[in-house]
C-alpha positions in Angstrom: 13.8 17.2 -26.0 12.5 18.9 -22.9 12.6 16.4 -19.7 9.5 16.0 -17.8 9.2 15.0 -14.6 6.7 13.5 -12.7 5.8 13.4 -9.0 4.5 10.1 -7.6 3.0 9.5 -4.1 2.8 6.5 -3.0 1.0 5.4 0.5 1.9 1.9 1.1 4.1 -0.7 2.1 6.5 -3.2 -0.2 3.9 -4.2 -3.1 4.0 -0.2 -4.4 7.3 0.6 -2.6 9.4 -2.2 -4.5 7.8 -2.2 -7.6 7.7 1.2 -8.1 11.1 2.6 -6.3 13.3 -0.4 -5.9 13.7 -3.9 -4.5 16.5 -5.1 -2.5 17.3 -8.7 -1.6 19.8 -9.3 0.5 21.3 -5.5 0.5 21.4 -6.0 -3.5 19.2 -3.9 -6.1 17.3 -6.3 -7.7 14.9 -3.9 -9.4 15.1 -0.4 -10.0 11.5 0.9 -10.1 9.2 2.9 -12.1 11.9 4.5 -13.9 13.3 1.8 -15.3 10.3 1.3 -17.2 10.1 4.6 -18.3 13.5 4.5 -20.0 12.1 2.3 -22.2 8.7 3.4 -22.6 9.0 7.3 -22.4 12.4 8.5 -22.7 12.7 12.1 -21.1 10.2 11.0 -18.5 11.2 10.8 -15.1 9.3 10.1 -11.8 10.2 11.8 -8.2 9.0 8.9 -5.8 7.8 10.4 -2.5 6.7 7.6 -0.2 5.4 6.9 2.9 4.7 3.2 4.6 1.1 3.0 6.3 -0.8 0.4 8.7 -4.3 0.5 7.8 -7.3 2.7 6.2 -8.9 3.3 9.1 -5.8 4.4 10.9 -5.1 7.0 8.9 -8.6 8.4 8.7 -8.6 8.3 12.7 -5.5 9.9 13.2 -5.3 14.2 13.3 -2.1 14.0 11.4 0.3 14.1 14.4 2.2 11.5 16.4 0.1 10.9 19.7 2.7 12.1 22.8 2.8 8.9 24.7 4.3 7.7 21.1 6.5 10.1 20.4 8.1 10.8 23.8 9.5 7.3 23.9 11.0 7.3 20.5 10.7 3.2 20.3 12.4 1.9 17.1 9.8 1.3 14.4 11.8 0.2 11.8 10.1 0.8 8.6 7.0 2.2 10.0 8.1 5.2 11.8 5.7 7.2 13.9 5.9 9.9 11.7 4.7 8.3 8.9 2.0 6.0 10.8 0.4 8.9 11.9 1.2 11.2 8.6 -1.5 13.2 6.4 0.6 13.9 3.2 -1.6 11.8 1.4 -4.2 14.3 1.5 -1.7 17.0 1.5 0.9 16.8 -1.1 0.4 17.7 -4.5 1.7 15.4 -6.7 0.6 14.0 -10.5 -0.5 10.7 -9.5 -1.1 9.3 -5.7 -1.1 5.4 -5.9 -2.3 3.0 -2.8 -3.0 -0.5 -1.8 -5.0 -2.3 0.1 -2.7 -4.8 1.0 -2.3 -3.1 4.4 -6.0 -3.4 5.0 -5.8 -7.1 4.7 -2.3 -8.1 6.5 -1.9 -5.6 8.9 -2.7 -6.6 12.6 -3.4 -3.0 14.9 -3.4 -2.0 18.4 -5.8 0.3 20.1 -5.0 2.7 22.8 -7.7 1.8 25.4 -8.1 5.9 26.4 -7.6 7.9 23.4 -8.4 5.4 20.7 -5.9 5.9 18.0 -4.7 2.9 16.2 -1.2 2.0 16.1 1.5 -0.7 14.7 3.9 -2.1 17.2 6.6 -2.9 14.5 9.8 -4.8 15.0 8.2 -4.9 19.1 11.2 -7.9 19.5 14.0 -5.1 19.5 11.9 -3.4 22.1 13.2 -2.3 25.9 11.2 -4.6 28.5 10.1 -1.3 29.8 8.2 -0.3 26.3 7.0 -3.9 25.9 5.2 -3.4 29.0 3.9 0.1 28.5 2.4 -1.3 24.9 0.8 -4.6 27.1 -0.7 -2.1 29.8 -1.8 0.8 27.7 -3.5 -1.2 24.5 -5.4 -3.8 23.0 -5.9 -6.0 19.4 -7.7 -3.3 17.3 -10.3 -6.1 15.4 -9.4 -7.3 11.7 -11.0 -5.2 8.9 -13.8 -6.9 6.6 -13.8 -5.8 2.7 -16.6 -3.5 3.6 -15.3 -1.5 6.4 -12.0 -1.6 4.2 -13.8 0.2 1.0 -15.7 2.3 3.0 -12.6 3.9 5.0 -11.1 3.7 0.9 -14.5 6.0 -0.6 -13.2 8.6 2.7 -9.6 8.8 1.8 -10.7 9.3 -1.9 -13.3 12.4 -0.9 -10.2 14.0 1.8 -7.7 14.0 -1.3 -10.3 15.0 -4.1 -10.8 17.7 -1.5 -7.4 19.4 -2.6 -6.4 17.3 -5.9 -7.8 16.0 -8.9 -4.9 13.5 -9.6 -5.4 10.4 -11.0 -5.6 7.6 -7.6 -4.5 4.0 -8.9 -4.8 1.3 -6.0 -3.0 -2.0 -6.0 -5.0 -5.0 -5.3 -3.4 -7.9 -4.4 -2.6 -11.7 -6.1 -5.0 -14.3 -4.4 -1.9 -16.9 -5.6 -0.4 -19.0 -2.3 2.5 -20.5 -3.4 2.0 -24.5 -2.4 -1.3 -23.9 -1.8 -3.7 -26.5 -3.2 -7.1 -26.5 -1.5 -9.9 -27.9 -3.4 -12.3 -28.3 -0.6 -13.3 -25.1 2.0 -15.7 -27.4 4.3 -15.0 -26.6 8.1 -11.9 -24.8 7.5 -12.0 -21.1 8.9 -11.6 -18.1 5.7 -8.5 -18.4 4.3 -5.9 -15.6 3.2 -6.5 -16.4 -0.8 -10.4 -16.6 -0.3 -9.7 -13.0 1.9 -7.7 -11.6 -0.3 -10.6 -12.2 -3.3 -13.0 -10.4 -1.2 -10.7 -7.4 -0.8 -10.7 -7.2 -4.7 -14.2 -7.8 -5.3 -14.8 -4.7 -3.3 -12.4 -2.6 -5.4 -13.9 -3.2 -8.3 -17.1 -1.8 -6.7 -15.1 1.1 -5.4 -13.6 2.1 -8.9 -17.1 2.1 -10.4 -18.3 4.7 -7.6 -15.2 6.8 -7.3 -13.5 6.3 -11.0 -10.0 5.5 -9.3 -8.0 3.0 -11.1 -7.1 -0.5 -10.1 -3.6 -1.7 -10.7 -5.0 -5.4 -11.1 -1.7 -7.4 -9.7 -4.4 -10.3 -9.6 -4.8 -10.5 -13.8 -1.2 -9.3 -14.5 0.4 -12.1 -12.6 -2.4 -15.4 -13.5 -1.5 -14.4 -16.9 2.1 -14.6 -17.0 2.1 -17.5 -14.2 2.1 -16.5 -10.3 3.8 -19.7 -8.6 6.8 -18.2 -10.5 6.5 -15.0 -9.7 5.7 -15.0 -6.3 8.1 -15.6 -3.4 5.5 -15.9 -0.6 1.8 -14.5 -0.4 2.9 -10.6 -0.8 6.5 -10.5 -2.2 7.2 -10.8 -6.1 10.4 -11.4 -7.8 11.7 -9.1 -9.5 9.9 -9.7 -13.0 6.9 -9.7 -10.9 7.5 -6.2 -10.4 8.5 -5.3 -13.5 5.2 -6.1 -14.8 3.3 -3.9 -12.1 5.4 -0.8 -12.7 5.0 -1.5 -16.8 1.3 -1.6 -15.9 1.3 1.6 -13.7 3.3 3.1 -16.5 0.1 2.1 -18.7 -2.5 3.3 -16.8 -0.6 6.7 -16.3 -0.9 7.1 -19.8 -4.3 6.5 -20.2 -4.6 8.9 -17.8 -2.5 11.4 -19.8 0.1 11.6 -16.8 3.2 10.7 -19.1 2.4 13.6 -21.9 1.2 16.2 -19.4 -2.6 15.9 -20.8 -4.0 15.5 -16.9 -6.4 17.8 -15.4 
């Protein structure tokens, strides 16, 4: 039997990073990703993981694909959100057999905006900073404002025409469990919106966004109420590793509706 291999790109941070290419608690593998499922599922199938961390739809879309030079002249340490891929376009320029997203970024991720040339940017692990770049990032930019779900799918239907623009691959996006561990609200009066009642908003505009665009929706939300989220979830975005498991089984699924896993894509 022939070995076939498939080419993944993901744009995203640890929801389609650690299900699909491995997770790591404390420096040990505690899942191995995609192709573990595929082992099982589809032996002779292997995926090539390409991927890239991101900050935010509408960073990407604003950015011309390079690092801005006041950035990249003072090399600050980024940790996993380097400059290079912040400010990267191989979403819309890599070929690949499936491109898979999230809009968990859209909903957690808190941006700054250069105050003259307006690009967007994320100000990761700032603590391990010089003083000198702490106040160059205080002096030079200011809180970029919070996305709402429509803004969000909006900056989505873009990303979706720029890569149809070069590839017809199948685009799965993950949405997100509305699940707080501990939480139990039962009444919403006088309390400001609330990351579960956010995070449902977020999905209720995906939904829309699949019927106009015909991407996929890895639905985290319905995979993990029906198997039990308290005891899958270790805080409001990180699964164990069964969690995963089932979203990379489910990916694996709607790959092969797609026809991704037998080489029946268009």
């Amino acid at each position: 039997m022939s070995e076939k291999r498939l080419t993944l790109f993901l744009k995203g941070n640890v929801d389609v990073h650690d299900s699909l290419h491995s997770c790591r608690v404390g420096g040990k593998l505690s899942w191995n990703g995609i192709n573990e499922v595929l082992r099982g599922s589809h032996p002779g199938c292997l995926a090539r993981i390409k991927h890239e961390t991101w900050t935010r739809s509408d960073a990407l879309l604003r950015s011309d694909g390079t690092v801005p030079k006041c950035v990249a002249e003072r090399r600050l340490p980024l940790g996993s959100y380097p400059a290079e891929s912040q400010f990267s376009h191989a979403v819309f320029d890599t070929r690949a057999d499936a491109i898979i997203l999230s809009i968990q970024p859209d909903l957690t991720t808190g941006l700054l905006k250069h105050k003259r040339e307006g690009f967007l940017f994320y100000a990761s692990e700032r603590a391990n900073w010089t003083a000198d770049d702490r106040q160059w990032l205080a002096s030079e930019f200011v809180p970029a404002e919070a996305l709402q779900p429509e803004e969000s799918m909006s900056h989505f239907a873009a990303i979706i025409e720029r890569i149809r623009q070069l590839s017809q691959a199948p685009i799965l996006i993950y949405n997100l469990s509305p699940i707080v561990p501990g939480e139990a609200l039962h009444c919403y009066q006088g309390l400001d919106e609330t990351y579960s009642t956010r995070i449902r908003k977020f999905n209720l505009g995906l939904i829309e966004l699949s019927r106009r665009t015909g991407i996929s929706i890895v639905d985290v939300e319905s995979l993990l109420a029906r198997k039990g989220a308290e005891t899958l979830k270790l805080d409001p975005v990180h699964l164990t590793s069964e969690g995963y498991r089932l979203v990379a089984e489910e990916v694996v699924r709607v790959l092969g509706d797609w026809g991704v896993l037998d080489g029946k894509a268009s």
